[in-house]
Every structure is written in structure tokens, then in C-alpha cells.
C-alpha positions in Angstrom: 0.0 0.0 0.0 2.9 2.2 1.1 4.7 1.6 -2.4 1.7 2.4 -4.8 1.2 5.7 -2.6 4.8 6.4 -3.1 4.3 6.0 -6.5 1.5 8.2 -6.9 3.1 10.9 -5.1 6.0 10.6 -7.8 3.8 10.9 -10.6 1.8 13.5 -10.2 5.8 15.4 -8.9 6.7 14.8 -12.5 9.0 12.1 -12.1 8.4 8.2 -12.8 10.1 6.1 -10.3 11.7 3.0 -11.7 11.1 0.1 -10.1 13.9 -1.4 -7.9 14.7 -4.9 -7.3 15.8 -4.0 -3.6 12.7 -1.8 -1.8 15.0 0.5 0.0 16.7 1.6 -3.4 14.4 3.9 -5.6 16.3 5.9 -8.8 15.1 8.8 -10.6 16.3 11.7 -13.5 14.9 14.8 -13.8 14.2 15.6 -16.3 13.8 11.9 -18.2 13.9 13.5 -21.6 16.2 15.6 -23.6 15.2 17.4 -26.7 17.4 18.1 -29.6 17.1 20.5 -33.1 17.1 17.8 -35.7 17.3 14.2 -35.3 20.7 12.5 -35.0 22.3 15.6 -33.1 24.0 15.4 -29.5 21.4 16.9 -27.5 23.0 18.6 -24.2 21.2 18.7 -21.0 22.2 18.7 -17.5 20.2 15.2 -15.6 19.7 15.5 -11.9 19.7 11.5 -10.7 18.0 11.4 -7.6 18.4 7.5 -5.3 18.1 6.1 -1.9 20.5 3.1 -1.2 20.7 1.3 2.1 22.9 2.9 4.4 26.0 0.4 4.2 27.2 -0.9 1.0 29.5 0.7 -2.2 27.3 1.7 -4.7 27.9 3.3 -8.1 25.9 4.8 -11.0 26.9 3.6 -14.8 25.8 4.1 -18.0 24.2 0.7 -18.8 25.3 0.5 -22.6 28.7 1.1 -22.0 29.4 0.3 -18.0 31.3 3.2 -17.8 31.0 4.9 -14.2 29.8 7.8 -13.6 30.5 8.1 -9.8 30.4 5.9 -7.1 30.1 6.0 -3.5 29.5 4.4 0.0 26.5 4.5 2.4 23.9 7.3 2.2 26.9 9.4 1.6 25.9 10.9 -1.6 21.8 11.0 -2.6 21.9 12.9 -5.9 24.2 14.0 -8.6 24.4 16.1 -11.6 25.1 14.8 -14.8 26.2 16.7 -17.8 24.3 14.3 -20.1 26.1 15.2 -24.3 24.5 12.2 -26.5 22.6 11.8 -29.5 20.4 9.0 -28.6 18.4 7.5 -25.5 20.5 6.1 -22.8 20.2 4.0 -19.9 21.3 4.4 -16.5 22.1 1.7 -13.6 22.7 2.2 -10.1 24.4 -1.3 -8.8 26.1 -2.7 -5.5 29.6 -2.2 -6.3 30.4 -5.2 -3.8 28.2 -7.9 -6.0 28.2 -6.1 -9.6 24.4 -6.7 -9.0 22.4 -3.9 -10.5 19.4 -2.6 -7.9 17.7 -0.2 -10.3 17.6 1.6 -14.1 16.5 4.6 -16.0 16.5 5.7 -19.2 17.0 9.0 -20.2 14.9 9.6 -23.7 16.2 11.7 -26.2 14.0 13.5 -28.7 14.2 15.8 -31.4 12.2 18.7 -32.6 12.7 18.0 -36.6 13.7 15.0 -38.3 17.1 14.7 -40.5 16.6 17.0 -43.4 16.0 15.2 -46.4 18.0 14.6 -49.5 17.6 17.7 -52.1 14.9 16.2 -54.5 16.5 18.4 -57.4 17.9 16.1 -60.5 21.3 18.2 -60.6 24.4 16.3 -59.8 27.7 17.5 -59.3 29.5 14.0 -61.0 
């Protein structure tokens, strides 16, 4: 009862929560979209990602395609972090136990575009 209120709260805040495997872990990024010119360019936007971990354990936040860390850290220690987010299409995130490798949540940060690729020129000239 406690998690679908919590979950309702988040919702209507603007946020999705994603569902964790652990319950005392919950992972968020605000905002969840970024919004480029055309289609195919980086789009730049800076992600706030939001978590609660258990209060003993290492922890760290990767990008999921890649496993690249972003940051880690130990305990409660740390509860958000910004993220200069520069990529041209959506990405996942993972927060895992550092200890195990085992991942405890993921988000996805969607990235859109205002106008699609511009098109071929649909004249007959050719330069060759």
C-alpha cells in the first residue's frame, strides 16, 4: 500500500520512479527526456539523478550500454548527482552494489528531437 502511494506521489511530482529490485533503493532523473534541433544531433542537457541506497554498502551509477562509471560511492553518503548528459540518442542508467556487480535499479533518459534529418535535395542536378 505504502509503495503504490509512493508511487502516486511521484507521478503526479513529475517524475516516474523506476522500479527497484531491492525496496529500500528507488532511482530517478529529472528531467527523463532531452530534446534536440534535428534528429541525429548530440542533444546537451544537464540530468539530476536522484536515489536512496541502504545505508551500508558501495554503490555506483553507470551508463548501462557502455558500464562506464559515472560516480560511485559508500552508504547514504551521496543522494543525488548532476550529470552533464552530451548524447545523441536514449540512454540508460544503472545504479548497482559495487560489492556484487548486482544492478538494484535503471533509468532511461529519452532523447527526442524537434525536426527529423533533413531530407535529400529532391532536385535532378548532380555535381559527377
Amino acid at each position: 500500500m505504502n509503495r503504490l502511494l509512493y508511487c502516486c506521489l511521484l507521478s503526479l511530482a513529475g517524475t516516474t520512479p523506476v522500479m527497484a529490485k531491492e525496496k529500500d533503493v528507488s532511482f530517478t532523473a529529472t528531467p527523463e527526456q532531452c530534446v534536440a534541433l534535428h534528429k541525429g544531433q548530440t542533444c546537451y542537457q544537464d540530468i539530476v539523478f536522484q536515489w536512496k541506497t541502504p545505508a551500508d554498502g558501495k554503490f555506483c551509477l553507470l551508463q548501462s550500454e557502455t558500464g562506464k562509471q559515472v560516480i560511485c560511492w559508500q552508504g547514504r553518503l551521496m543522494q543525488q548527482y548532476q550529470y552533464s548528459f552530451n548524447k545523441d540518442k536514449t540512454t540508460k542508467f544503472r545504479l548497482i552494489d559495487q560489492t556484487t556487480a548486482q544492478p538494484l535499479a535503471e533509468v532511461k533518459v529519452v532523447v527526442t528531437w524537434v525536426y527529423k534529418a533533413p531530407k535529400q535535395s529532391q532536385s535532378g542536378w548532380r555535381l559527377f
